[in-house]
Every structure is written in structure tokens, then in C-alpha cells.
C-alpha positions in Angstrom: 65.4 51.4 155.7 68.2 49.6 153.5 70.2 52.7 151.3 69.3 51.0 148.0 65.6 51.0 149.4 65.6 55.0 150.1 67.1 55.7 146.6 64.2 53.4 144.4 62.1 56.1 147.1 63.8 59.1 146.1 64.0 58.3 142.6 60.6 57.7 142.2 59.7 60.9 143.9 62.5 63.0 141.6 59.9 63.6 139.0 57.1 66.7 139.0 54.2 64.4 138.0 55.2 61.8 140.3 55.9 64.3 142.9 52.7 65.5 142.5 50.6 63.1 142.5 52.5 61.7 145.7 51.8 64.9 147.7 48.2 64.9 146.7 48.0 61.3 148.4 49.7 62.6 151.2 47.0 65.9 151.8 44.2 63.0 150.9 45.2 60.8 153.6 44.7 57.0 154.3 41.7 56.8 152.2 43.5 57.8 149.2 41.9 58.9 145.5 40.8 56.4 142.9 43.3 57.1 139.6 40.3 59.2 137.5 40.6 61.7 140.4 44.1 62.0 140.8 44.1 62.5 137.0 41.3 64.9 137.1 43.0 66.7 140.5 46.4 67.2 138.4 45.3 67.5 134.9 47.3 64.4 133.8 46.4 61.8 130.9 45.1 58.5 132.2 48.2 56.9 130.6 50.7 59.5 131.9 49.0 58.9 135.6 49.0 54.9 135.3 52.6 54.7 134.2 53.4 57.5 137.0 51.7 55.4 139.7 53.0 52.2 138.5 56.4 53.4 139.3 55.4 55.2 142.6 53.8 52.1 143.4 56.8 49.5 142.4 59.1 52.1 145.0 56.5 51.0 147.6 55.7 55.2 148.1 51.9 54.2 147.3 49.6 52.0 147.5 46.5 50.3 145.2 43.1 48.8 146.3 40.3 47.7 144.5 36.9 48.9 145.2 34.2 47.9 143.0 35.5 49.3 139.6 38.1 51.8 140.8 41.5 51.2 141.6 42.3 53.5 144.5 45.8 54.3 145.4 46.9 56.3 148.8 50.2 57.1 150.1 52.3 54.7 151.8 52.8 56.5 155.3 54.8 53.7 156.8 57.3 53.7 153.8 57.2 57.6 153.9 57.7 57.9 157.5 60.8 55.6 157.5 62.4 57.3 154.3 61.9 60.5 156.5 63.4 58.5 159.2 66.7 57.3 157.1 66.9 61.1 156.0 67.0 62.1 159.2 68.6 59.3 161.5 72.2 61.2 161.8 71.1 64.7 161.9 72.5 67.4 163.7 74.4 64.7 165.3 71.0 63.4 166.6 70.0 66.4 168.4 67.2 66.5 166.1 63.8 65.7 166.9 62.7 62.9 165.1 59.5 63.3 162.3 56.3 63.2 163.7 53.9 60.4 163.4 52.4 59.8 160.5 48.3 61.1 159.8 
């Protein structure tokens, strides 16, 4: 992962909504939530939540399908896994075990 990549990643997450919503994706797993659950999950608007997604989702942290009627978004775990990775790549002078795989 490019530095300019993990800081549109990190400054995305830097946010207690967007931070939020994020780790609720992450604890739902690949499947993800469709938005009128997320926002009924956190207690969050329907505007507040799309313009928080849209900006989770432009720093490639999430991502949005279609089905039926419902735009469903879930984690990124790829994207996740190597910003975890760029965090970590020269810790402890690599003696550090690298993150484990994603779900």
C-alpha cells in the first residue's frame, strides 16, 4: 500500500461515526449490512450514514452492492488487511508477527 493510499484510509477512519460504522462491518463480516441497518445499528440519520459511507467508501475501507432495493455495504478486508500490513511492515524491526488473515 502506497503512503498517500494509507492516509485517505486513516483519515477516513479518524471520525467516531465513520469509525463506527466501519467496525460494525468488520463484526458483520463479508456479507455486510444494507445502510437502513447500519443506521438503525448505530442510531445515525440516513443522511449522516450516506455521507459517512460515501467517504468510507471513496477511501476504498468499504464496499456497496446492490441487492434488490438495498444498497448493502461490507468492509473492505483486503484494503483493511493491507493498511494493517503498511502499519505494521517495519515493526519491532520485523520481529513481529505479521496480522492474521482476514475473516
Amino acid at each position: 500500500m502506497e503512503k498517500n493510499t494509507a492516509i485517505v484510509a486513516l483519515g477516513a477512519l479518524a471520525q467516531e461515526t465513520r469509525l463506527d460504522v466501519f467496525r460494525l462491518l468488520v463484526e458483520r463480516g463479508p456479507g455486510g449490512l444494507p445502510a437502513g441497518a447500519i443506521a438503525c445499528a448505530l442510531d445515525v440519520p440516513a443522511a449522516t450514514l450516506s455521507f459517512h459511507l460515501k467517504a468510507l467508501k471513496e477511501a476504498g475501507m468499504v464496499r456497496r452492492a446492490r441487492k434488490g432495493r438495498e444498497l448493502v455495504y461490507a468492509a473492505d478486508f483486503p484494503r483493511m488487511e493491507a493498511l494493517l500490513r503498511f502499519l505494521t511492515e517495519n515493526c519491532c524491526q520485523g520481529a513481529c508477527p505479521p496480522p492474521a488473515a482476514g475473516p
